[in-house]
C-alpha positions as CSV (number, residue, x, y, z in Angstrom):
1,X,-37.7,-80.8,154.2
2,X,-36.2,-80.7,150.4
3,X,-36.0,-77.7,148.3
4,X,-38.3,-76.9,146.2
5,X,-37.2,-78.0,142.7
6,X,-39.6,-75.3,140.8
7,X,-39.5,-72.4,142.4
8,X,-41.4,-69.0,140.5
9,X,-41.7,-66.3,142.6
10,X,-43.8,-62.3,141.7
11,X,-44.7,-63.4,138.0
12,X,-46.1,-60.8,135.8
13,X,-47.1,-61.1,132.1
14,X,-48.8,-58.5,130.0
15,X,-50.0,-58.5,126.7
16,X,-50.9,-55.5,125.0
17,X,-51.0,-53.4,128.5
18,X,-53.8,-56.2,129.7
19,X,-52.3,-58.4,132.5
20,X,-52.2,-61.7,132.2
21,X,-50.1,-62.8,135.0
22,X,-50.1,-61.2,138.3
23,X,-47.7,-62.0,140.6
24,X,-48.3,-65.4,141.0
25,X,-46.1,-67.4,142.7
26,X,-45.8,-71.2,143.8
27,X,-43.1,-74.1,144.8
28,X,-43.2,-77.6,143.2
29,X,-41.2,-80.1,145.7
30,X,-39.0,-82.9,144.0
31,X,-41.8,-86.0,143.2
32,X,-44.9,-83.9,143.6
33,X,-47.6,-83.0,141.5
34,X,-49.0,-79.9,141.7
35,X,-52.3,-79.2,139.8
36,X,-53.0,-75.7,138.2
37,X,-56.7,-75.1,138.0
38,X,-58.7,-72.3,136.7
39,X,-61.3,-71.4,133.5
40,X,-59.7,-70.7,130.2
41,X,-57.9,-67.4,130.4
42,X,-57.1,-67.8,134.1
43,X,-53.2,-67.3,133.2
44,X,-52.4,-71.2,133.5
45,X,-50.8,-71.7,130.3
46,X,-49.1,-68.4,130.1
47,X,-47.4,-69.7,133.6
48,X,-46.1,-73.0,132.0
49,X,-44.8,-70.9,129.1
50,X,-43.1,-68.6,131.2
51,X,-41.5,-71.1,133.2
52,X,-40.4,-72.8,130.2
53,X,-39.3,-69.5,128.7
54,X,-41.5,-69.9,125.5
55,X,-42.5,-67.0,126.6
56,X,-40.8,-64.1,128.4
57,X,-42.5,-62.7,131.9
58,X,-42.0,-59.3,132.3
59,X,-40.8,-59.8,135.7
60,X,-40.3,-62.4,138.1
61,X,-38.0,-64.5,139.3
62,X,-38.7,-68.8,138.1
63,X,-35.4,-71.2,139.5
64,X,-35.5,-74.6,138.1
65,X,-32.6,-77.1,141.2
66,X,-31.4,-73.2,142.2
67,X,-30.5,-72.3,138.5
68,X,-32.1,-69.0,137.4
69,X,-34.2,-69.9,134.5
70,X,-34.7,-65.6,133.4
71,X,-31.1,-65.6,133.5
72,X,-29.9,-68.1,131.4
73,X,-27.8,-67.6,128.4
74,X,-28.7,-69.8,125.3
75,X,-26.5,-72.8,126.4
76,X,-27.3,-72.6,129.9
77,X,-31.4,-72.5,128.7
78,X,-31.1,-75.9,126.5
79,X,-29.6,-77.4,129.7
80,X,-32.6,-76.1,131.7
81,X,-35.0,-77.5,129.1
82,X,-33.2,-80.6,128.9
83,X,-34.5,-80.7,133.0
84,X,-38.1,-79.7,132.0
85,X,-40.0,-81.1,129.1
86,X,-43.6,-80.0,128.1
87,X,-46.5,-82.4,126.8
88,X,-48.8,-80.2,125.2
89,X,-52.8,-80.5,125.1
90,X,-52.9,-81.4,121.0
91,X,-50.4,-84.0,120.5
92,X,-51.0,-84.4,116.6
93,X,-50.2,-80.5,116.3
94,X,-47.0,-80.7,118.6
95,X,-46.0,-84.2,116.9
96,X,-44.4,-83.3,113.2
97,X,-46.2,-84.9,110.5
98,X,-43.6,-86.3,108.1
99,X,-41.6,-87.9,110.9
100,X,-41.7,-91.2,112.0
101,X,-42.1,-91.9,115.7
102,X,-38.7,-93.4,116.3
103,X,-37.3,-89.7,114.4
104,X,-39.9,-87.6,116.8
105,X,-38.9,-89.5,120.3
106,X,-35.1,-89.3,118.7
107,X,-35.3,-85.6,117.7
108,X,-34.4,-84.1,121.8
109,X,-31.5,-86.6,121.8
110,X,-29.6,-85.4,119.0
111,X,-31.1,-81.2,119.9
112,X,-29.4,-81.8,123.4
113,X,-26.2,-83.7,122.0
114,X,-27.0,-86.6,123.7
115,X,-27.1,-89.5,121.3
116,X,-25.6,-88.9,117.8
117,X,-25.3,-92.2,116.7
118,X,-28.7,-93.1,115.2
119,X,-29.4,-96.6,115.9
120,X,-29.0,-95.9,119.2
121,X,-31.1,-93.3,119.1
122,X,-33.7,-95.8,117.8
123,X,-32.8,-98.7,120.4
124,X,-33.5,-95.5,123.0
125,X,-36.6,-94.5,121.1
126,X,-38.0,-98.6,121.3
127,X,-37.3,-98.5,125.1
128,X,-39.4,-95.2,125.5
129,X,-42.0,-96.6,123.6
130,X,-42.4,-99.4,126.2
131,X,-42.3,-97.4,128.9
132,X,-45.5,-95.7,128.0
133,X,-47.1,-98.8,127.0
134,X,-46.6,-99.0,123.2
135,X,-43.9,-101.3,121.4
136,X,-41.3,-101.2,119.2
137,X,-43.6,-102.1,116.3
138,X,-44.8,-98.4,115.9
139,X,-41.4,-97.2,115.4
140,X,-41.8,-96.7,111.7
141,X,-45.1,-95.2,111.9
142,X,-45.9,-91.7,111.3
143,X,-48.2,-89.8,114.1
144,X,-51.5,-89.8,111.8
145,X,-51.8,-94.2,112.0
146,X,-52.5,-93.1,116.1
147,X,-55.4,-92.4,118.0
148,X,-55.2,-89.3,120.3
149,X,-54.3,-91.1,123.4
150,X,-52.0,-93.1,121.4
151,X,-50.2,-89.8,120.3
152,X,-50.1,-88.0,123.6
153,X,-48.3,-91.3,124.6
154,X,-45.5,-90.6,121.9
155,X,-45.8,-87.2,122.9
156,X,-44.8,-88.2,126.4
157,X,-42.4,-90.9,125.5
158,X,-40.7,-87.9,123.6
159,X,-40.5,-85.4,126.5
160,X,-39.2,-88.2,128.4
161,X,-36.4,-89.1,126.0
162,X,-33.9,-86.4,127.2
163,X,-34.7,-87.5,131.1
164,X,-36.2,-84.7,132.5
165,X,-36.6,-84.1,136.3
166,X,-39.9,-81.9,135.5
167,X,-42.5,-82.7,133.2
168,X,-45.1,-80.0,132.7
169,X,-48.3,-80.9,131.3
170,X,-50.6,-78.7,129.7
171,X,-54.3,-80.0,129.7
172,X,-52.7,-83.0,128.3
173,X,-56.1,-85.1,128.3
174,X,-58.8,-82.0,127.8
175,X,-59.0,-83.7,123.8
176,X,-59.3,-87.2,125.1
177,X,-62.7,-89.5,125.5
178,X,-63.0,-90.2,128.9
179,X,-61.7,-93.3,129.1
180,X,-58.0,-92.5,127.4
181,X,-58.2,-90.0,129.7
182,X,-58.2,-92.7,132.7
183,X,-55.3,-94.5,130.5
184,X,-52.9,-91.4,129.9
185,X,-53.5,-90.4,134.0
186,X,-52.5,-94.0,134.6
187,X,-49.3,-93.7,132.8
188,X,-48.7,-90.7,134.4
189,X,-49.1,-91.7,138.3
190,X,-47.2,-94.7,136.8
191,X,-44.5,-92.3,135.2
192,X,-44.1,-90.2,138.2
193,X,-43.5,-93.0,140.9
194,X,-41.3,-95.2,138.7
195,X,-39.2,-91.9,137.4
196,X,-39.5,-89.7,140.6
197,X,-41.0,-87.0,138.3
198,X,-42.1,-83.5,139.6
199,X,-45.5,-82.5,137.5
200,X,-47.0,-79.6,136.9
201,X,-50.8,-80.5,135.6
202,X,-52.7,-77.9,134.3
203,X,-56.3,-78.6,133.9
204,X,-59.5,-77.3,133.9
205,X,-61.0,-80.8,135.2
206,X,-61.1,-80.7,138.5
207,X,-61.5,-84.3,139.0
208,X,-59.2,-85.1,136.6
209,X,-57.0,-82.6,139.2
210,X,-58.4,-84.8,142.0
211,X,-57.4,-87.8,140.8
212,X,-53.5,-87.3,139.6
213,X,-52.1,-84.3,142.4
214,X,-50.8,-83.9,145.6
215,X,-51.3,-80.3,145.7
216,X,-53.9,-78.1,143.7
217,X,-53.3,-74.3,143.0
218,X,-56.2,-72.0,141.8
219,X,-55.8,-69.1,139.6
220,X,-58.7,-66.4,138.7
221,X,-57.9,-63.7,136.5
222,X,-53.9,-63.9,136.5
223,X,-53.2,-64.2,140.4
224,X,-53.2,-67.2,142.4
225,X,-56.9,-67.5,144.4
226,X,-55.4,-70.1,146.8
227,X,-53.2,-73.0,147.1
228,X,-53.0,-76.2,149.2
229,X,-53.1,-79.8,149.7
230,X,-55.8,-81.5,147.6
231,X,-56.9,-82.4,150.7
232,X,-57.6,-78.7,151.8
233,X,-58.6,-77.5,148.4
234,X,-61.4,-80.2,148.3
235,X,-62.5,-80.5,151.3
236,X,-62.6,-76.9,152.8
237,X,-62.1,-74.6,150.3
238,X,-61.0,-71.2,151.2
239,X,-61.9,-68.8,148.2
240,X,-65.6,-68.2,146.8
241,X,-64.3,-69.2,143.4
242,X,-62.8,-72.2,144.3
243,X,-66.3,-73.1,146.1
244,X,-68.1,-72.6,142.6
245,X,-65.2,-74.7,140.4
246,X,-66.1,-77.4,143.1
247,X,-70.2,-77.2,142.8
248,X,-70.2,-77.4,139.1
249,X,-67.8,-81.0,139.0
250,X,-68.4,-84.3,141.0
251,X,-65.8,-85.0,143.5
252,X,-64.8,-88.5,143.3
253,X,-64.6,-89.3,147.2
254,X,-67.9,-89.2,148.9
255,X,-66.6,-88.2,152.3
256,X,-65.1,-85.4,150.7
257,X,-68.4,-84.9,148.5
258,X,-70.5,-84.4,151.8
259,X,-67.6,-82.1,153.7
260,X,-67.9,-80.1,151.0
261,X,-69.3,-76.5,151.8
262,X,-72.1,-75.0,149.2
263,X,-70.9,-71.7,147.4
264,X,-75.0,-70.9,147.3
């Protein structure tokens, strides 16, 4: 068996003496997609900002491929986040304005050092506009000529632009219609078995959680309810809270639907 290529281990947050995280701990394996469910406040995207360093736990211990992520110096940290990218849940608010889309998807290669030359940051930018299904003819366009889903994919093609071996995804789709949802879950799948990505997903959705992860981790109130395959977590869920999450959301397989035990 691999190692893990996230490992966070004991996290704890507080904010203004109130505890936000609490001691929550979890593994993502190299290719996997692990799902991290809960209602707003839960602690899920305090733990993607910890892990990112965004923000600061105060305790813990996260290792991104056996390099201490807590530890690292400011060198060693844009390395690190050159191995983990973050697609946030609003991409016109992450996505500057008065840039064009080939500047925004060029931005991380000239942050990291990676391409100075810029019409080869462009050629780069063009190629990561196909890869998530747009073209080359939006180069030149600024982020408010796109829809939403049109934007989270510029928002992905940028986090891809530095090659990442982690991409972690917070409610990346909760602003969506329905059916961009389906598209930008698509291109993810896609993403992750053309790329070999590891995911984090963090979602409220369940079946949106159903439909993209391999593994699905719960969180109530900061700590980690219970964690397992989706398999598990669907079918014969451990934790009364997990049960509830599961009666209030249709579960897409109707084997599963049926197994499914009644919180009531």
């Amino acid at each position: 068996m691999s190692e893990p290529l996230l490992q966070v281990r004991d996290l704890v947050k507080t904010f203004g003496g109130r505890p936000v995280l609490a001691g929550v701990s979890f593994d993502v394996a190299p290719g996997e997609v692990l799902g991290l469910v809960g209602e707003s406040g839960s602690g899920k995207s305090t733990t993607a900002r910890c892990v990112t360093r965004l923000t600061r736990p105060d305790s813990g211990q996260i290792l991104l491929g056996g390099r201490d992520v807590l530890a690292a110096g400011r060198r060693e940290l844009r390395a690190l986040r050159a191995d983990m990218q973050m697609v946030f849940q609003d991409p016109y608010a992450s996505l500057n304005p008065r840039m064009t889309v080939a500047e925004l998807i060029g931005e991380p290669l000239l942050v990291h050092g990676l391409e100075p030359d810029r019409r080869r940051r462009r050629e780069r930018a063009a190629e990561l506009l196909e890869t998530v299904g747009m073209t080359a003819e939006h180069l030149d366009r600024h982020p408010r000529s796109f829809s939403g889903g049109q934007r989270q994919r510029i928002s992905i093609a940028r986090a891809l632009a530095v090659e990442p071996r982690l991409l972690i995804c917070d409610e990346p789709v909760s602003s969506l219609d329905v059916s961009v949802q389906a598209q930008v879950l698509n291109l993810l799948r896609d993403l992750r078995e053309r790329l070999g990505l590891s995911i984090l997903f963090i979602a409220h959705d369940l079946a949106v959680v159903y439909y993209l992860c391999d593994r699905v981790a719960v969180m109530l109130g900061g700590e980690l309810a219970e964690i397992g395959t989706r398999e598990q977590i669907y079918g014969d869920p451990a934790h009364p809270y997990t049960r509830s999450l599961l009666d209030a959301v249709p579960v897409p397989d109707p084997a599963l639907a049926r197994q499914r035990p009644s919180s009531t």
